[in-house]
C-alpha positions as CSV (number, residue, x, y, z in Angstrom):
1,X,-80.1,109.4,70.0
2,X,-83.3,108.2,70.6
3,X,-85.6,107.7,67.8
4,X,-89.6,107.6,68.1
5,X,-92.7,108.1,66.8
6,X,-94.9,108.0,64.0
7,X,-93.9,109.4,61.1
8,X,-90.3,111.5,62.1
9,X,-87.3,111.0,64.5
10,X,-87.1,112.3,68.0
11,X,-83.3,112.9,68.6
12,X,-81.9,113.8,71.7
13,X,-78.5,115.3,72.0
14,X,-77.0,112.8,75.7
15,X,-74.9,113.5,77.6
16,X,-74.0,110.1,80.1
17,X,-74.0,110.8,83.8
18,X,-71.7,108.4,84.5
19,X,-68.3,109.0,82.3
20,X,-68.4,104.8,82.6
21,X,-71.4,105.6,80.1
22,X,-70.2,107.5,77.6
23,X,-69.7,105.0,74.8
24,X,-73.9,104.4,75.5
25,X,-74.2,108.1,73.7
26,X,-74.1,106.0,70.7
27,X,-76.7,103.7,71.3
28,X,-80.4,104.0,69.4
29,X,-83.3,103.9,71.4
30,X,-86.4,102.8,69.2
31,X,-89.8,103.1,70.6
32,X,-93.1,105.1,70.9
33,X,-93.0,109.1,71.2
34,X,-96.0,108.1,73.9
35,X,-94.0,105.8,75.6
36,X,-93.1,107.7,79.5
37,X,-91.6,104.2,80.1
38,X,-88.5,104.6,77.3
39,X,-88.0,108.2,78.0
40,X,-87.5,107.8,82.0
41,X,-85.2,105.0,81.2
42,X,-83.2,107.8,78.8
43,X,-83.3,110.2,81.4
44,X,-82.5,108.1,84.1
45,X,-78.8,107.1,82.4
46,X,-78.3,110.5,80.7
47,X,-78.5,114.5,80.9
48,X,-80.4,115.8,78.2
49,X,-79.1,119.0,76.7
50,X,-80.8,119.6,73.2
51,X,-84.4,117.7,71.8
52,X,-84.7,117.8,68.3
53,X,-88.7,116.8,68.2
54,X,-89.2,115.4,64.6
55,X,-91.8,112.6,65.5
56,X,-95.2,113.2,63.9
57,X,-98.7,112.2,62.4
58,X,-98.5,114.1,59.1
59,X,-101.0,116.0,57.1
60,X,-103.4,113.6,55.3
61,X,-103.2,110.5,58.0
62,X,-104.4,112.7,60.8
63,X,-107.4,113.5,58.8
64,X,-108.1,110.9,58.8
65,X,-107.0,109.3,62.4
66,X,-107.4,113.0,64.2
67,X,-107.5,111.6,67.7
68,X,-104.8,109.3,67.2
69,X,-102.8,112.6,65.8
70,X,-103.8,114.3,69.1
71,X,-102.4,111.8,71.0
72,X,-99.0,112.0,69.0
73,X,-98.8,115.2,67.5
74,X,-100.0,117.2,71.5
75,X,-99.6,114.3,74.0
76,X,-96.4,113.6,72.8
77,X,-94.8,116.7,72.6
78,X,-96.3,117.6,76.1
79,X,-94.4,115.0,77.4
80,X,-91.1,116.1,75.9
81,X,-91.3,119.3,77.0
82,X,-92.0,118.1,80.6
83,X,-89.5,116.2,80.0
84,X,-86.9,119.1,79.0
85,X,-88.6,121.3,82.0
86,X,-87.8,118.6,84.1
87,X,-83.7,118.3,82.7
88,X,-83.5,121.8,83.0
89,X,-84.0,122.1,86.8
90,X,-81.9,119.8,87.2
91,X,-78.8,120.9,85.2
92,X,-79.7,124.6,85.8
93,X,-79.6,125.8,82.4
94,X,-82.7,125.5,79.7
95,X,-82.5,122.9,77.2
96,X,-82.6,123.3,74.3
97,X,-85.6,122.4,72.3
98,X,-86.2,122.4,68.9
99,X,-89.5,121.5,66.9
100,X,-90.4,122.2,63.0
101,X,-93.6,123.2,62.6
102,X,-96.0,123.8,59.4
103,X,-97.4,126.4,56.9
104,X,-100.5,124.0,57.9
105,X,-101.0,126.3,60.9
106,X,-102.3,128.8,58.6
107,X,-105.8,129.0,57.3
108,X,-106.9,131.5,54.8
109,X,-110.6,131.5,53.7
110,X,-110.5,131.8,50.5
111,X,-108.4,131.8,47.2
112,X,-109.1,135.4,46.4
113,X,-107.9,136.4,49.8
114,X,-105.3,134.3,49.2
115,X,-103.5,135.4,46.1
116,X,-104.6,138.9,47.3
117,X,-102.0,138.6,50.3
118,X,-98.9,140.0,50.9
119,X,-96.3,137.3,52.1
120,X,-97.5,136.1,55.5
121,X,-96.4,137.2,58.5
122,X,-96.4,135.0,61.5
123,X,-98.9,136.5,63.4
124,X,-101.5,136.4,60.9
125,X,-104.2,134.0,59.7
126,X,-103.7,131.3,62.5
127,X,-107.3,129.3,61.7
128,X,-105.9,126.0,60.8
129,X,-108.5,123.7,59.2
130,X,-106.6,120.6,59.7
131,X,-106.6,119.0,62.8
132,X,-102.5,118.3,62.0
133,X,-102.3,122.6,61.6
134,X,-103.9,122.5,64.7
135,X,-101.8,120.3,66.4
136,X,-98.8,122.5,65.3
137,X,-99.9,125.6,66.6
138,X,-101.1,124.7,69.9
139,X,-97.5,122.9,70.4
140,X,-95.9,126.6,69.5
141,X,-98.1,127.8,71.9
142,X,-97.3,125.7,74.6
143,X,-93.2,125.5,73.4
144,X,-93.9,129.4,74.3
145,X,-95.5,128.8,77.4
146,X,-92.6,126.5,78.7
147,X,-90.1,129.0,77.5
148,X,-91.6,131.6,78.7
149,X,-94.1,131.2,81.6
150,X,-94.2,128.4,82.6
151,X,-95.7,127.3,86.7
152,X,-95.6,131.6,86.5
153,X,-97.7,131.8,89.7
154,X,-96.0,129.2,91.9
155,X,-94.4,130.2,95.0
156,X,-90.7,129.0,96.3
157,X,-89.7,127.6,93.3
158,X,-86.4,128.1,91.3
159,X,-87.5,129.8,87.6
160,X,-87.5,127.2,85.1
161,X,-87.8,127.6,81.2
162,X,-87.1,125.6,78.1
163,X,-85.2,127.1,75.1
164,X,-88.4,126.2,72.4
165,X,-87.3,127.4,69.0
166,X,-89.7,126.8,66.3
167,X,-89.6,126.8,62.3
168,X,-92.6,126.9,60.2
169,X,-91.7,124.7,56.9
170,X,-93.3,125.4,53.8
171,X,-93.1,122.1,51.9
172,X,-90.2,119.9,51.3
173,X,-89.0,118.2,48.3
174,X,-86.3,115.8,49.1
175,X,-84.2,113.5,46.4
176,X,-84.1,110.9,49.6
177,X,-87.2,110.3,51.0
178,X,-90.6,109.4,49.8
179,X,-93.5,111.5,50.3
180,X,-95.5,109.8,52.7
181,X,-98.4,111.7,53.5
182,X,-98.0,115.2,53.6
183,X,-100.9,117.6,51.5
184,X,-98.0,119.4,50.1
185,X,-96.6,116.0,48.7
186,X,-98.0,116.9,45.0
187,X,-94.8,118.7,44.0
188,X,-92.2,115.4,45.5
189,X,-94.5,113.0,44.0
190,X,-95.0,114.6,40.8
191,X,-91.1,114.2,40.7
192,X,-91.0,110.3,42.0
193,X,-93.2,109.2,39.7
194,X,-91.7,110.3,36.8
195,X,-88.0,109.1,37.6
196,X,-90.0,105.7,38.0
197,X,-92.3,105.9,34.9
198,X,-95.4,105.9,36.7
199,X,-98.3,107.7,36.0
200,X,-99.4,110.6,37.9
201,X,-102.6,112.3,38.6
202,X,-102.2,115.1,40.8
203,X,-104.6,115.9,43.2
204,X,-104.6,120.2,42.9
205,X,-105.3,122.7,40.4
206,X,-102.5,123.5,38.0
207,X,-102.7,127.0,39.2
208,X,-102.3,125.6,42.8
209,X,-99.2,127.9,44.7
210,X,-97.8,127.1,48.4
211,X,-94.2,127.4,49.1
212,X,-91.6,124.7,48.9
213,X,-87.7,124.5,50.3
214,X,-85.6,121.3,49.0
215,X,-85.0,119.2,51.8
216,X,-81.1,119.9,52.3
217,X,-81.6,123.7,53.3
218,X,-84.3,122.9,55.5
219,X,-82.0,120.5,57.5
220,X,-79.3,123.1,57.8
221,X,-81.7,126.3,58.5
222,X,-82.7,123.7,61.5
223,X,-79.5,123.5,62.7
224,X,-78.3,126.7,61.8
225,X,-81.3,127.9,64.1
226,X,-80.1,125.3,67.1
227,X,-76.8,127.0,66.8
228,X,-78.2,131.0,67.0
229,X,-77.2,132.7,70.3
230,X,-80.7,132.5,72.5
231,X,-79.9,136.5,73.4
232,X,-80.0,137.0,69.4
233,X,-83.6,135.8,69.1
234,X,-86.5,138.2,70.0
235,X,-88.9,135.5,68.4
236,X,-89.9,131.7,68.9
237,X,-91.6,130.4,66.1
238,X,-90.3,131.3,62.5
239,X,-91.2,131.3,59.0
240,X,-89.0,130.0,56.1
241,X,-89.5,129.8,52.5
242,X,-87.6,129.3,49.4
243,X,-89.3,129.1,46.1
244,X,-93.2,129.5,45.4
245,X,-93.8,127.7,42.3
246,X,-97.7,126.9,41.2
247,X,-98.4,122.9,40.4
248,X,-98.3,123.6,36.7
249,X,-94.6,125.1,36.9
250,X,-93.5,122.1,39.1
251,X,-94.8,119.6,36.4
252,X,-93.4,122.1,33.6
253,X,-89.4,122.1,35.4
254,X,-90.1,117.8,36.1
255,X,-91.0,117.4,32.1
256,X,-87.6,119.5,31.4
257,X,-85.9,116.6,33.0
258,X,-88.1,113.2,32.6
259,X,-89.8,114.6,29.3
260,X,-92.0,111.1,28.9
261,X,-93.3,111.7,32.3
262,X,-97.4,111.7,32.2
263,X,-98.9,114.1,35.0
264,X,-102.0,114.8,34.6
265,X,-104.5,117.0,37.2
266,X,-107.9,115.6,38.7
267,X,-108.2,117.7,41.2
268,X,-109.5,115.9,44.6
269,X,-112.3,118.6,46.5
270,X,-111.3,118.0,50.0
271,X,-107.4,118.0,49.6
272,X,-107.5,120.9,47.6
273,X,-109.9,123.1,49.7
274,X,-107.0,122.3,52.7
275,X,-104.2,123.5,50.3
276,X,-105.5,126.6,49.2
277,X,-106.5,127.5,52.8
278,X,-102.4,127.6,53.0
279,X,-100.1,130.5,52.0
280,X,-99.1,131.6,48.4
281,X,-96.1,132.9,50.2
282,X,-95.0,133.8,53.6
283,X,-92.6,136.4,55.1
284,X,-89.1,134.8,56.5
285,X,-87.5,138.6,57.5
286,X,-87.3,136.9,61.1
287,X,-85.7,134.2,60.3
288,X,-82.6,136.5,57.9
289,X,-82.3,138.5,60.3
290,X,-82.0,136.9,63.6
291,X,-80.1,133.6,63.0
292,X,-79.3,134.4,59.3
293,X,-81.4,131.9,57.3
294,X,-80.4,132.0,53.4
295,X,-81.6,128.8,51.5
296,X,-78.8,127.7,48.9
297,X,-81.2,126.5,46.6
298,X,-84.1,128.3,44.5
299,X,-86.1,126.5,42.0
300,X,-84.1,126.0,39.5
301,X,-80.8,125.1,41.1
302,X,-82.8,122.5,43.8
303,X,-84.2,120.6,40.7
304,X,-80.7,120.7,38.4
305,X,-78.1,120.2,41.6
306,X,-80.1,118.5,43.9
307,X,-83.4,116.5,42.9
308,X,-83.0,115.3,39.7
309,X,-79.2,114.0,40.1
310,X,-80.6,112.6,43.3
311,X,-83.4,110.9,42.4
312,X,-82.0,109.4,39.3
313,X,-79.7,107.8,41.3
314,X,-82.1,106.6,43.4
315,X,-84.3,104.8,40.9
316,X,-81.4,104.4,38.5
């Protein structure tokens, strides 16, 4: 496994070249997503067969760095999936290659549109106004191209393609991980602070609504997607959901559990102008129905099984 980037983990399933090498499958390669250096050194002692491409300049940082997040969030991921193009010629078989993208790639203009909606579909509404919603939906696009059309007018070449499977995550509330960034991060650090005592002042409107999945069924639709039959899938890029609660319920079900917890809203302009631009639900049919995605957990259940148990633990 090789882990790089920014903000997330690049892991690469290896396969050695040499059977001599096949105790090095274990070894951790820690470096920069940019760095061509570390990943022709990877390549050069292994056969690549599935990317997992988690390494990313969140939400709220790239506003605030977006070049920087171009360079990560596009450059980087260009250079994976030359990468994979690359592996698959040479193994004769795609590779696998599997990237989570964002509700951020959606931009709707207003909140009366908004709530007005019907569940999103994903060919709708694609006017990110965040330059990490852009990033994400011009990496679909070129995750498509790779796939699909990739050097499509060259002449005596073998066809090459990548196997580029997408997921479009609402946000995620994990027990494990600090928020670190993310412009859906109201809902997990609503819940963190409490379980430590801290104050918090969140930064949307009570009557805020995006949707949110708890962490552990958005590591296994990931996988369960890896594992779907490529001749199963008619699409790419999918969306996902699991419970659409508005910021005023999240603090409501967090004060069940930590009732001395004090969250309070002062709403901040920019923030929440980007996270009402964002779904109040999308459509996931794709998803059920081509590679079976059914999240375990809906609000209720993620908060009395899987937050709250966790997170006390954590800060016990």
């Amino acid at each position: 496994m090789a882990e790089a980037g920014h903000d997330g983990i690049l892991a690469l399933d290896l396969n050695p070249i040499d059977s001599s090498m096949q105790e090095l499958c274990r070894e951790t390669f820690v470096g920069d997503i940019l760095d061509r250096d570390l990943m022709e050194r990877i390549v050069s002692r292994f056969e690549v067969r599935e990317i997992y491409h988690l390494a990313a300049l969140l939400s709220t940082r790239a506003e605030f760095t977006p070049e920087t997040a171009h360079r990560v969030n596009v450059e980087g991921t260009m250079g994976l999936l030359q990468l994979a193009i690359e592996q698959s010629s040479w193994r004769g078989r795609p590779v696998k290659f599997l990237f989570p993208s964002s509700i951020a790639v959606y931009g709707l203009p207003d909140v009366p549109q908004k709530m007005a909606s019907e569940p999103i579909v994903e060919h709708k509404w694609l006017t990110p106004r965040t330059m990490y919603g852009c990033n994400k939906l011009y990496c679909e696009n070129l995750g498509r191209y790779f796939g699909r059309h990739y050097r499509q007018l060259a002449t005596g070449e073998d066809s090459r393609s990548v196997d580029f499977r997408s997921i479009r995550f609402p946000g995620l509330v994990s027990a494990d991980t600090v928020p670190s960034g993310g412009t859906s991060d109201y809902g997990p650090e609503m819940l963190h602070a409490a379980a430590r005592g801290d104050d918090y002042p969140c930064f949307v409107r009570p009557d805020t609504i995006i949707p949110f999945m708890a962490m552990p069924d958005a590591v296994n639709a990931f996988l369960d997607m890896a594992q779907a039959d490529q001749a199963d899938l008619k699409s790419s890029v999918f969306n996902i959901t699991a419970f659409s609660p508005t910021a005023e319920e999240f603090r409501t079900e967090v004060l069940k559990h930590f009732p001395n917890a004090n969250i309070t809203f002062e709403p901040d302009l920019k923030r929440q102008t980007i996270v009402d631009s964002w779904p109040a639900q999308v459509d996931d049919r794709a998803a059920r129905e081509e590679w079976g995605f059914k999240p375990a957990y809906d609000f209720e259940r993620a908060f009395s099984e899987y937050l709250v148990p966790g997170i006390r633990k954590r800060y016990a």
